[in-house]
DRENDO-1510 file (C-alpha; in Angstrom, 1 decimal, always signed):
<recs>
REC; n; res; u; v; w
REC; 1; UNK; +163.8; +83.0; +75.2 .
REC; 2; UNK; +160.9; +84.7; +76.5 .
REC; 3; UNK; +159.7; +83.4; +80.5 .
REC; 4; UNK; +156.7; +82.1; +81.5 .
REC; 5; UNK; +154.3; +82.6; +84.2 .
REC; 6; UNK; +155.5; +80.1; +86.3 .
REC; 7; UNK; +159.4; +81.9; +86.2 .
REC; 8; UNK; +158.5; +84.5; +89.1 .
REC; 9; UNK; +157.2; +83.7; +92.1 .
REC; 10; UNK; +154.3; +86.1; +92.5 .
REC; 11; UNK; +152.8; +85.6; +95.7 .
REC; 12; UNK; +151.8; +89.0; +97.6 .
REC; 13; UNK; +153.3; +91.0; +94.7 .
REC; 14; UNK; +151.7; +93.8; +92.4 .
REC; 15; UNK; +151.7; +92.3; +89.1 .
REC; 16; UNK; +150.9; +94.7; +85.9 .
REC; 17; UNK; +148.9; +92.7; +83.5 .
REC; 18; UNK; +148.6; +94.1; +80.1 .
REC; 19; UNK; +145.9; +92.7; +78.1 .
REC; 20; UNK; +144.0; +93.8; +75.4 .
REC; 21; UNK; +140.2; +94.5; +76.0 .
REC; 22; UNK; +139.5; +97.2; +73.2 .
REC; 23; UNK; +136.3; +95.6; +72.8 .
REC; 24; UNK; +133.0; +96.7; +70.8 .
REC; 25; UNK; +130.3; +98.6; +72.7 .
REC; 26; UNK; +126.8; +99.3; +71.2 .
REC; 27; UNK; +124.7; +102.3; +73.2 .
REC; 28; UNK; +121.1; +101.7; +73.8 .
REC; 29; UNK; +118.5; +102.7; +76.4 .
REC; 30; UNK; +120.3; +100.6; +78.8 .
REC; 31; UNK; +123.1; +102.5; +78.7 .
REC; 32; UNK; +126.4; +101.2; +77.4 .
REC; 33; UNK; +126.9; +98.0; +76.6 .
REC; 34; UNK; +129.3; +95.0; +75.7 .
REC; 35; UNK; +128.6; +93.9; +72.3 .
REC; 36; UNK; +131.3; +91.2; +72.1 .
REC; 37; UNK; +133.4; +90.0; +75.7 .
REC; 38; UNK; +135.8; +87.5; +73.5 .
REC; 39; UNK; +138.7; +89.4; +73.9 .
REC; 40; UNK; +137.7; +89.6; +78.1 .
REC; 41; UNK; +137.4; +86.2; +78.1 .
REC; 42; UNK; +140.5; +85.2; +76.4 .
REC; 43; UNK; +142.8; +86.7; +79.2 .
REC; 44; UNK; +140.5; +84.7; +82.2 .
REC; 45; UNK; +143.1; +81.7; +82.2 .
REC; 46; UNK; +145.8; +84.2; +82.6 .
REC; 47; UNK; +144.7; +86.0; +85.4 .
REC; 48; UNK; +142.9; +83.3; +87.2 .
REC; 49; UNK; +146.5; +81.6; +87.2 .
REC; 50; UNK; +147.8; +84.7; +88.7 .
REC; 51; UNK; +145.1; +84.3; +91.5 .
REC; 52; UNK; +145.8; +81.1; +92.4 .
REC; 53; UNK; +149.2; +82.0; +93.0 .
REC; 54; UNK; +148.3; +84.7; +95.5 .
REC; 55; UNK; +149.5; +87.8; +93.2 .
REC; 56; UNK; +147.6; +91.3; +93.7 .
REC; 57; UNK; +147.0; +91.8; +90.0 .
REC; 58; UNK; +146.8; +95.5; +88.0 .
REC; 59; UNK; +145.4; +95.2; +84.6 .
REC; 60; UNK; +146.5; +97.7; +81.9 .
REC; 61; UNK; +144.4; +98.0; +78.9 .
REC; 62; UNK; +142.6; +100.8; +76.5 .
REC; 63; UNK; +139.3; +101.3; +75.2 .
REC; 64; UNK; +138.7; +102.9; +72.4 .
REC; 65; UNK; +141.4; +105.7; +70.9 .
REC; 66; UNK; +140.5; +108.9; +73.4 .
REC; 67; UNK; +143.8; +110.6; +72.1 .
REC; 68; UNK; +145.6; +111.2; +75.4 .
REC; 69; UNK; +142.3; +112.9; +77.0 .
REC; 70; UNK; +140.1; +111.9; +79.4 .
REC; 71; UNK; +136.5; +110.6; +78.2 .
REC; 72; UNK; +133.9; +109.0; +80.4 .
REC; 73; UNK; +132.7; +107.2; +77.1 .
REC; 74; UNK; +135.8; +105.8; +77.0 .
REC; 75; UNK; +136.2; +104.4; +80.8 .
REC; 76; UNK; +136.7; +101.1; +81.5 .
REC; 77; UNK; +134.2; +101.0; +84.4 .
REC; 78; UNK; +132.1; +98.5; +81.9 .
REC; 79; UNK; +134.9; +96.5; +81.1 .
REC; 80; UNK; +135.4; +96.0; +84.7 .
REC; 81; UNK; +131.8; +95.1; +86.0 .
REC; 82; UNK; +131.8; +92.4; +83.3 .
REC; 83; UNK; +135.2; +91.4; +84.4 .
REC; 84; UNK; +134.0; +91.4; +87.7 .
REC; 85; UNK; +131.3; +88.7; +87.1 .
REC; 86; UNK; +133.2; +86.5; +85.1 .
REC; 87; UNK; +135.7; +86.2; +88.2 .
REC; 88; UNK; +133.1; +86.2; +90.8 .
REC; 89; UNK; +134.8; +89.1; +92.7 .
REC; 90; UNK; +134.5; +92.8; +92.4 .
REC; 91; UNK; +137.0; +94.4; +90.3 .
REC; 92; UNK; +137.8; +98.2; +91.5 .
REC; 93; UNK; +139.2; +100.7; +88.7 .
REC; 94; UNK; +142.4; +102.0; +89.8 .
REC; 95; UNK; +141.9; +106.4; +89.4 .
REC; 96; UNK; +144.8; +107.1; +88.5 .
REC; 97; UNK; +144.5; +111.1; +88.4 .
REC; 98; UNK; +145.5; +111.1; +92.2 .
REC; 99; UNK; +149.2; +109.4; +92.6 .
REC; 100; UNK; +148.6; +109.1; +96.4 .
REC; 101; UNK; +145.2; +107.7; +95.5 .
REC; 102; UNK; +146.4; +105.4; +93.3 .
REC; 103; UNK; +149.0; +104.0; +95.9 .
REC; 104; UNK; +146.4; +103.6; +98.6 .
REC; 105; UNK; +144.3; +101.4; +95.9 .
REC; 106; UNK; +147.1; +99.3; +94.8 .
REC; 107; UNK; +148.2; +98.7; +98.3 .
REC; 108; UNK; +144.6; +98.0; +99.6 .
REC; 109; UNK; +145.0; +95.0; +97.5 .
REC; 110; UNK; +145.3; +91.6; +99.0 .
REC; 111; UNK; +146.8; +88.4; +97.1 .
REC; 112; UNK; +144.4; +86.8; +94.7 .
REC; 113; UNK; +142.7; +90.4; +94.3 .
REC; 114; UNK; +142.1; +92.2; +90.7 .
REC; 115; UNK; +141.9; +95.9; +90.1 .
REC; 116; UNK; +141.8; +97.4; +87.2 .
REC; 117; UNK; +143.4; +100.5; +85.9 .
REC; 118; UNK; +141.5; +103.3; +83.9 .
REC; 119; UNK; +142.1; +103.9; +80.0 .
REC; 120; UNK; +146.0; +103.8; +79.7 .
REC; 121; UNK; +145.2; +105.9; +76.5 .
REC; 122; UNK; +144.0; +108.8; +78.6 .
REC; 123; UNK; +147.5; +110.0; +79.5 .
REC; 124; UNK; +149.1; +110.8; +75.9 .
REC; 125; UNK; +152.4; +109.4; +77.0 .
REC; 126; UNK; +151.1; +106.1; +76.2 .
REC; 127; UNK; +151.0; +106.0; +72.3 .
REC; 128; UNK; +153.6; +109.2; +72.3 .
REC; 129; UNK; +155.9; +108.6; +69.2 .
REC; 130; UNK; +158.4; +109.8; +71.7 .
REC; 131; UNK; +160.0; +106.9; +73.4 .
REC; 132; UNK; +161.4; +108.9; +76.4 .
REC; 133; UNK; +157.8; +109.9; +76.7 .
REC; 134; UNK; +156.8; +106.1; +77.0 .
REC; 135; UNK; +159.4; +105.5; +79.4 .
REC; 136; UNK; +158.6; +108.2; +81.3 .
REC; 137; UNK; +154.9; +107.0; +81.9 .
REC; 138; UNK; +156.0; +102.9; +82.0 .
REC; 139; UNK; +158.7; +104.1; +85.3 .
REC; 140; UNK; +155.6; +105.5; +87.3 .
REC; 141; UNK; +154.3; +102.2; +86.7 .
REC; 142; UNK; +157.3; +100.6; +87.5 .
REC; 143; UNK; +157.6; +102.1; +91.1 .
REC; 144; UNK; +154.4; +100.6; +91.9 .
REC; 145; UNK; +154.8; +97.1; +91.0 .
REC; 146; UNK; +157.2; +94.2; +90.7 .
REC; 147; UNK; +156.1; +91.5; +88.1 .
REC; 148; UNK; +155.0; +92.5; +84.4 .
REC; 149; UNK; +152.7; +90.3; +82.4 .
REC; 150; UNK; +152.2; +90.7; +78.3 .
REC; 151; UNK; +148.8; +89.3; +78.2 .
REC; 152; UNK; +147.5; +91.6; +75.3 .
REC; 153; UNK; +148.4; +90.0; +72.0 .
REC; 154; UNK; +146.3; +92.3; +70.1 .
REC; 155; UNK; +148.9; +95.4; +71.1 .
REC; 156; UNK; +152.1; +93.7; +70.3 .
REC; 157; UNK; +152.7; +94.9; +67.4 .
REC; 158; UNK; +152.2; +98.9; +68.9 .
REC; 159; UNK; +155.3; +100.7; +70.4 .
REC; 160; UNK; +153.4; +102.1; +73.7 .
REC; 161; UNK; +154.2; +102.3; +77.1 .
REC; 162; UNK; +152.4; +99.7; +78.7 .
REC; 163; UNK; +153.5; +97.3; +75.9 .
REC; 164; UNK; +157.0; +98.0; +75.7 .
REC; 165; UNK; +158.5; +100.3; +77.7 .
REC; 166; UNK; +157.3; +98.7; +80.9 .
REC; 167; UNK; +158.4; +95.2; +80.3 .
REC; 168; UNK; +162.1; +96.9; +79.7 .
REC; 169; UNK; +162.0; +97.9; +83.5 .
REC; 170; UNK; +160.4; +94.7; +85.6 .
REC; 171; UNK; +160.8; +90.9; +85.2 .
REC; 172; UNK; +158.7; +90.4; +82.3 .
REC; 173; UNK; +157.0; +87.0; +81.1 .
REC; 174; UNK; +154.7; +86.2; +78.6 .
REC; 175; UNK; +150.9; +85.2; +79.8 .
REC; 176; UNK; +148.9; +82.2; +78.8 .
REC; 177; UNK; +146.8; +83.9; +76.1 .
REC; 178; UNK; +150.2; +85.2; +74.1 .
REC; 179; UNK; +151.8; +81.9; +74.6 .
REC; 180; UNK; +149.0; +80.2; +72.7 .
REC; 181; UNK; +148.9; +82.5; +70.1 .
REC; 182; UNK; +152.3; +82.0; +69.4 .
REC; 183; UNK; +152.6; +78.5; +69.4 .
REC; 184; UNK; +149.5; +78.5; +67.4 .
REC; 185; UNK; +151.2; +80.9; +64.7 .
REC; 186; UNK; +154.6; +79.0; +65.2 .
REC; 187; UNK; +153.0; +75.8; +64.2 .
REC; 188; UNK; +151.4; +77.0; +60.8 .
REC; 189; UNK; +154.3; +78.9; +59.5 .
REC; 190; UNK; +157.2; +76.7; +60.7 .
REC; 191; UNK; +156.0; +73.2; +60.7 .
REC; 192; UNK; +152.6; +73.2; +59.1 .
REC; 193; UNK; +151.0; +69.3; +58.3 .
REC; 194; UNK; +150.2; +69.6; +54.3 .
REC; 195; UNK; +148.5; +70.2; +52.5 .
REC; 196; UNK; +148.6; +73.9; +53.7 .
REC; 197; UNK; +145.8; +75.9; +52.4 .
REC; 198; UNK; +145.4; +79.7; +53.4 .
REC; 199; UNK; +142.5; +81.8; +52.6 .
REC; 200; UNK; +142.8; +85.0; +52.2 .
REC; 201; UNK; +139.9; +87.7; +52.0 .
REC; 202; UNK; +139.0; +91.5; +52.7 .
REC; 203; UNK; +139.0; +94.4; +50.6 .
REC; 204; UNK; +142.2; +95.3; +49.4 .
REC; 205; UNK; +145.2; +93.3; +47.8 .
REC; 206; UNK; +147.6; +96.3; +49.3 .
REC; 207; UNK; +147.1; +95.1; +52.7 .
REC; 208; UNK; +147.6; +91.6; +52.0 .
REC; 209; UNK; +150.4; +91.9; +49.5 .
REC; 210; UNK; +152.9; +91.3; +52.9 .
REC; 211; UNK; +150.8; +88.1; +53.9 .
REC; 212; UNK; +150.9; +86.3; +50.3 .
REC; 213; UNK; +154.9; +87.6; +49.5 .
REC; 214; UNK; +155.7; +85.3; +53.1 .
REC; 215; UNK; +153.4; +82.7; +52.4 .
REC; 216; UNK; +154.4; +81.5; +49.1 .
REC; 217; UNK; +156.7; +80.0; +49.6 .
REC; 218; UNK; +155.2; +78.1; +52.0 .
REC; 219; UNK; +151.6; +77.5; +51.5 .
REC; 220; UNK; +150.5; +74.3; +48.3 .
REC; 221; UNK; +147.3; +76.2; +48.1 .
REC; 222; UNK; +146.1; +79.9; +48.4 .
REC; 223; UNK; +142.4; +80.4; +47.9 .
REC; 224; UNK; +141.5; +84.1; +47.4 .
REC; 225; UNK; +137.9; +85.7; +47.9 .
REC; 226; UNK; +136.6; +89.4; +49.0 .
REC; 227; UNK; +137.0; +92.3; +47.5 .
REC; 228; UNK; +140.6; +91.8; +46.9 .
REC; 229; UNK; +139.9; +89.1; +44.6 .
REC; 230; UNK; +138.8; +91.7; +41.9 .
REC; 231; UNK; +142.5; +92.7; +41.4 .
REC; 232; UNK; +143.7; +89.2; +40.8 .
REC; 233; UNK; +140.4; +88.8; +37.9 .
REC; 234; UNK; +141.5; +92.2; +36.5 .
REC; 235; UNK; +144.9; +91.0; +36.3 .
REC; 236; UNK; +143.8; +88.3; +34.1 .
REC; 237; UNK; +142.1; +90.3; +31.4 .
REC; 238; UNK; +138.0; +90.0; +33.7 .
REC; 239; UNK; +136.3; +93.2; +33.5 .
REC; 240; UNK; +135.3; +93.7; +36.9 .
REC; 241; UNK; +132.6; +96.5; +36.6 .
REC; 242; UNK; +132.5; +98.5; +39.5 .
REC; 243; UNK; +133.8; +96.0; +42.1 .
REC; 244; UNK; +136.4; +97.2; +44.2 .
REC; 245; UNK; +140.3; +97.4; +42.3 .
REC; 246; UNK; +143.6; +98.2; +42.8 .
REC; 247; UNK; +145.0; +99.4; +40.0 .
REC; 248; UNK; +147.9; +100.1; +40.7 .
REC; 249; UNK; +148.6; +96.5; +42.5 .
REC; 250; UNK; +148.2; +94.9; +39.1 .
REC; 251; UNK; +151.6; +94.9; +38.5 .
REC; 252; UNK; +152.7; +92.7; +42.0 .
REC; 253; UNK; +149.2; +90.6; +41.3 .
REC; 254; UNK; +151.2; +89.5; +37.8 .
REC; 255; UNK; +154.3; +89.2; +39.5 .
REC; 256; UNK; +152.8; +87.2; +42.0 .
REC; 257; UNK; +151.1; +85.0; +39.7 .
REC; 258; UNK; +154.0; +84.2; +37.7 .
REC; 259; UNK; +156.3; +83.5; +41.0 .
REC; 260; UNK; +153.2; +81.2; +42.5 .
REC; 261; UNK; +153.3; +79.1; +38.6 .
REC; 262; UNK; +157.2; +78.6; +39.5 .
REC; 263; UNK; +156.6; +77.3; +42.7 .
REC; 264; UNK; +153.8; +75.3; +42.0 .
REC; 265; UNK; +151.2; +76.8; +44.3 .
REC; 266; UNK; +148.3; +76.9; +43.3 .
REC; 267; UNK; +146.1; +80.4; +43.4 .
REC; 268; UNK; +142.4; +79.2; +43.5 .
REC; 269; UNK; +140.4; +82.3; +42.1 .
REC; 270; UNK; +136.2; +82.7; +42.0 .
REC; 271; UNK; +134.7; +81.2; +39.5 .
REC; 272; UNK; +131.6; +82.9; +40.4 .
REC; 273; UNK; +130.3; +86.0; +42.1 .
REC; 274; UNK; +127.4; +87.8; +43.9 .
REC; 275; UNK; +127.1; +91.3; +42.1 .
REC; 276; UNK; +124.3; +94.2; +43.4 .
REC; 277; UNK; +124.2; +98.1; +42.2 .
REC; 278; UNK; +125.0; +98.9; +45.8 .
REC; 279; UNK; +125.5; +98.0; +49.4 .
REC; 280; UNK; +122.2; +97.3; +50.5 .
REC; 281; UNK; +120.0; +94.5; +52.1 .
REC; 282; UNK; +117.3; +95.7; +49.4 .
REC; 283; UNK; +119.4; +95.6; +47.0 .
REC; 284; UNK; +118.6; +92.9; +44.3 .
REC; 285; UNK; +121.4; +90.5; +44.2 .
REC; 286; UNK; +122.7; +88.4; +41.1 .
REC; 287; UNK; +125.1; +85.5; +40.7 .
REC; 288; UNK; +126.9; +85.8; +37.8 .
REC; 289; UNK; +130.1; +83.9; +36.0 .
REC; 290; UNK; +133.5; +86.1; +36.8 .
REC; 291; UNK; +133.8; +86.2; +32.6 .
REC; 292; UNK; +129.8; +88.6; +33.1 .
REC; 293; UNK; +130.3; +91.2; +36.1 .
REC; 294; UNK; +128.2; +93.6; +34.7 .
REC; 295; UNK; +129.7; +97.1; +34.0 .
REC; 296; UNK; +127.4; +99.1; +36.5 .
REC; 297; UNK; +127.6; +96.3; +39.1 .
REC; 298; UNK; +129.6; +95.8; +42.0 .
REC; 299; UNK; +130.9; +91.9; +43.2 .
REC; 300; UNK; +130.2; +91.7; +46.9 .
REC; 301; UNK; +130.5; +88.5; +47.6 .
REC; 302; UNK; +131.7; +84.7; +46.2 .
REC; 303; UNK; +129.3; +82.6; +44.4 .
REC; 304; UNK; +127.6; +79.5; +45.4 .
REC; 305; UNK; +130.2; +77.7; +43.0 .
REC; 306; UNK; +133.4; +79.2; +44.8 .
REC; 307; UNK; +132.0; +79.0; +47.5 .
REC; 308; UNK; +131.8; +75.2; +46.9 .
REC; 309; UNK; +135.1; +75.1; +45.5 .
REC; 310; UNK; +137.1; +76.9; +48.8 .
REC; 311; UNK; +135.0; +74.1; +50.9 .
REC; 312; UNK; +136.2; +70.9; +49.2 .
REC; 313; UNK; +139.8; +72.9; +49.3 .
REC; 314; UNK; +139.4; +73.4; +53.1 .
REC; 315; UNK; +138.6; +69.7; +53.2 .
REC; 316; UNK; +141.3; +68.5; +51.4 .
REC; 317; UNK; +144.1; +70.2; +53.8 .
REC; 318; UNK; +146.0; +69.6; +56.9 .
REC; 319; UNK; +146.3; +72.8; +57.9 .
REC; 320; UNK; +144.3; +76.1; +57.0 .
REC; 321; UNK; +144.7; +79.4; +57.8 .
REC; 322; UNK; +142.1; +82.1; +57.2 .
REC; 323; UNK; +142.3; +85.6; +57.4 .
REC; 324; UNK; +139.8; +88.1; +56.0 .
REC; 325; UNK; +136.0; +87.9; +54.7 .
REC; 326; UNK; +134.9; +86.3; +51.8 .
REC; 327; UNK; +132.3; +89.1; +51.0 .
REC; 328; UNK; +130.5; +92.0; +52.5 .
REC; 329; UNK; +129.3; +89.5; +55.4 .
REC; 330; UNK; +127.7; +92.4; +57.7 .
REC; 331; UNK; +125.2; +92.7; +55.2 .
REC; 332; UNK; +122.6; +89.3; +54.9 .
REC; 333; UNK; +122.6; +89.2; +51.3 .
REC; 334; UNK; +126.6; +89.3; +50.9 .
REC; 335; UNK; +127.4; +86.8; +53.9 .
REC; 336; UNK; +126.8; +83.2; +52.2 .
REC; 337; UNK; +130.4; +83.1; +50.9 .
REC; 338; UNK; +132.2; +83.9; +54.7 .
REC; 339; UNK; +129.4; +81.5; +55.9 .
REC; 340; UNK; +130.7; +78.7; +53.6 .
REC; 341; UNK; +133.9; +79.1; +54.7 .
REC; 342; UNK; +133.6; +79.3; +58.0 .
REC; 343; UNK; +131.5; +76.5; +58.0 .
REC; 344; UNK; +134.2; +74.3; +56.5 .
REC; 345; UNK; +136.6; +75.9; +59.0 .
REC; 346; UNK; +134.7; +74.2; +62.0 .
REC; 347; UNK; +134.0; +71.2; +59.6 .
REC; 348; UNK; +137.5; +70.3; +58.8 .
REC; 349; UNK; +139.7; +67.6; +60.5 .
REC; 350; UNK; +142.5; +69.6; +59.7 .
REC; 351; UNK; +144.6; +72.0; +62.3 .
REC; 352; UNK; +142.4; +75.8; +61.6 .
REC; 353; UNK; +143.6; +79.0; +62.6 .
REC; 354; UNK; +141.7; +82.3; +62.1 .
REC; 355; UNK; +143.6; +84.9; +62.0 .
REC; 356; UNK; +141.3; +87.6; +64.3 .
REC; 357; UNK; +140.0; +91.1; +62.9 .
REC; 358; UNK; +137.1; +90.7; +60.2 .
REC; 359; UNK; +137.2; +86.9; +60.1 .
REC; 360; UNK; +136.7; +86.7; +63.8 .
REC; 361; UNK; +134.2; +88.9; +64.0 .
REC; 362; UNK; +132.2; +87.0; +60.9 .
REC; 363; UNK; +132.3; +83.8; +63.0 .
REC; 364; UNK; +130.8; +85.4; +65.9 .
REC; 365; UNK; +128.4; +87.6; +63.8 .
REC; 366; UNK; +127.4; +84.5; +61.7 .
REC; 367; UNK; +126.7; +82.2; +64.6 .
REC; 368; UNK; +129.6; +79.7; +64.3 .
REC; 369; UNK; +130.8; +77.6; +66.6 .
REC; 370; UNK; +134.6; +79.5; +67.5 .
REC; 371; UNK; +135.2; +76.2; +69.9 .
REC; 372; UNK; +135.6; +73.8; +66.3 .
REC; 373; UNK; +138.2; +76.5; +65.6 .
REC; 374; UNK; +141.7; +75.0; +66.6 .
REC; 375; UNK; +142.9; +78.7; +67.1 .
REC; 376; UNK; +141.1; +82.1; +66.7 .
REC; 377; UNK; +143.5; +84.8; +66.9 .
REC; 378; UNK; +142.6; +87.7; +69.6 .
REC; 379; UNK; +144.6; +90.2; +67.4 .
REC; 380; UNK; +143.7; +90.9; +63.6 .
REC; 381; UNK; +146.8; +93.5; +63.0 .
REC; 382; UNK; +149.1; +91.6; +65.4 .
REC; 383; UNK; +148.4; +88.0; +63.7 .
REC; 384; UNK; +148.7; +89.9; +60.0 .
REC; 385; UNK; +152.0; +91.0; +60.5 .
REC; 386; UNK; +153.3; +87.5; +61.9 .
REC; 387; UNK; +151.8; +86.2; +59.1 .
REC; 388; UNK; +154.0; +88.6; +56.6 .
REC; 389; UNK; +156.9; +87.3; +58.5 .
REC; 390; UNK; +157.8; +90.8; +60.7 .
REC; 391; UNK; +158.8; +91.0; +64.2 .
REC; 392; UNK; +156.7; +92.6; +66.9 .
REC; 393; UNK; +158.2; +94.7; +69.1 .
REC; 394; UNK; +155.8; +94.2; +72.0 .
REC; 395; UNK; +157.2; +90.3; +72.0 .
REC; 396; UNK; +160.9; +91.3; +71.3 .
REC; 397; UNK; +161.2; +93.4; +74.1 .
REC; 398; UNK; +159.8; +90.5; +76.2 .
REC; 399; UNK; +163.1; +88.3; +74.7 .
REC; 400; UNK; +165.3; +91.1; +76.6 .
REC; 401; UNK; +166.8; +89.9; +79.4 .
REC; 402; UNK; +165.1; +89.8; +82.5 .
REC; 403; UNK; +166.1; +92.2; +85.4 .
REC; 404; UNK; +166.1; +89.9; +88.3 .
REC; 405; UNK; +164.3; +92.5; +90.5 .
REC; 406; UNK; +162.1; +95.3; +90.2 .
REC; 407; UNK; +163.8; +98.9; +89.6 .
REC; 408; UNK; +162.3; +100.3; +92.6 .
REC; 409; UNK; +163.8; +97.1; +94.9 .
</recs>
């Protein structure tokens, strides 16, 4: 059983907060900028409920992978001034290169305050494949605070300090933003409304192979698009030109294709592609049957017909989950198929869930509307390995039990 935030009484003490704002950052004349706040925003109902209940509230998070070393591009000083104005209140970052510093700044808090700490990634302990190292690093935390929060849903599935070593040493609860993620994710693979259709995209079948092994056995429908769709043509006898394959996948693709017959899923393939000599917005695009991929061609997106096809499908379900782009959508000419699909994603009446990474960034990049979404994941790797059915050990360690007070008293 894993608490929630309303299991601890918080008022006046230091709560850690770990949440996950690794977010992208473009660098232009105006200095460093950024490019997407999603993943900020996603944590605001967390810590604004930690506010209102008059906790002083230190925020662990990482930018970027600095590899245990200090690097000002890499600070989260711009991660804090855009927290800052989402909260209406200044948001210090907590140095912590000074441990008497850093004790003066978390005791300068007053309740409802909000500091922030710098790059937890700068010290190596963090992401040490030592776990006495993590523990070493998570019991400096420890002595400075009382409550822990797992806020970061996007880090649950990493063994680091501030994910879980930490919780193993304070009352630990779950925040908002993990709690919906879960019952989102509990909903589709436990008790999904059907039909259930999943869509499955991106470039390789090797990192979805985990993914469609659990879901078969669950889904009535699986719809599959992106590069990885080349495999499963190849598999049945489509020359594929010079479209992305994985050869030696085609064995599992048959094997998966024979088990899905048994069952009685159906496997909804293209029927159509978007082929171009290379990556390119100049390149001169063709759509082309799957039985005429050229041999010096390259599919990079769905056709206009499967694209068709995965709408009506989306349509037709109660619930759908999607995870992974339907083409090369950062480039205009290969986009239409993601667009489709994420247009009949915030078209449905059915209960949606996008499952972060790619397909969350396509939704954003493509100009949808992510409120239609019923649930857009905050954690592509995280929500991929629920999705293939494995624990992650960021939310185990929060099902420990619960120390009734912190270690330091």
């Amino acid at each position: 059983m894993i608490a929630s935030l309303d299991a601890v009484d918080v008022a006046g003490k230091v709560v850690f907060v770990r949440v996950d704002f690794n977010v992208p950052l473009t660098h232009g004349d105006e200095g460093v900028v950024i490019a997407d706040d999603t993943r900020i925003r996603a944590s605001l109902p967390t810590l604004q409920a930690l506010r209102e209940r008059g906790a002083r509230t230190v925020i662990l998070a990482h930018l970027g992978r600095p590899k245990g070393v200090p690097d000002p591009a890499m600070s989260m000083g711009v991660v804090a001034q855009r927290l800052a104005e989402l909260v209406h209140r200044d948001v210090p970052v907590v140095d912590n290169r000074d441990r008497v510093s850093v004790q003066e700044q978390i005791s300068d808090l007053s309740p409802g305050d909000i500091a922030l700490w710098e790059n937890v990634r700068f010290d190596p302990r963090e992401t040490s494949k030592e776990s006495d190292d993590r523990m070493a690093l998570a019991r400096e935390w420890a002595e400075l605070g009382d409550v822990f929060v797992s806020d970061g849903f996007g880090v649950l599935h990493r063994h680091q300090a501030s994910v879980t070593e930490l919780p193993q040493l304070m009352p630990h609860m779950a925040g908002l933003l993990v709690e919906r993620e879960l019952h989102s994710f509990d909903r589709v693979l436990d008790d999904p409304a059907r039909p259930f259709v999943v869509v499955l995209g991106g470039s390789k079948v090797s990192d979805k192979i985990g993914v469609i092994e659990h879901l078969l056995h669950r889904v009535d429908r699986l719809l599959i698009g992106g590069g990885m769709a080349f495999t499963f043509l190849a598999a049945q006898g489509f020359g594929v030109g010079r479209s992305l394959l994985d050869e030696h996948m085609l064995p599992t693709v048959h094997e998966i294709l024979d088990t899905a017959k048994r069952l009685g899923v159906s496997i909804t393939l293209p029927v159509d592609v978007v082929v171009a000599s290379e990556i390119s917005s100049e390149s001169r695009r063709q759509i082309v049957g799957v039985d005429a991929i050229p041999a010096d061609m390259m599919g990079l997106d769905i056709g206009p017909q499967t694209a068709a096809l995965f709408s009506v499908a989306i349509h037709q379900a109660a619930t759908v989950v999607w995870n992974g782009p339907m083409g090369v959508f950062e480039c205009a000419p290969f986009a239409e198929g993601t667009r489709a699909v994420a247009q009949a994603m915030c078209d449905t009446d059915a209960f949606t869930v996008v499952g972060g990474g790619d397909s969350a960034a396509a939704l954003n990049s493509l100009g949808m509307d992510a409120t239609a979404i019923d649930h857009v994941s905050t954690g592509g790797g995280a929500s991929l390995e629920l999705l293939e059915g494995k624990s992650l050990p960021g939310l185990t360690v929060l099902e420990l039990d619960n120390p009734l007070e912190s270690t330091h008293g």
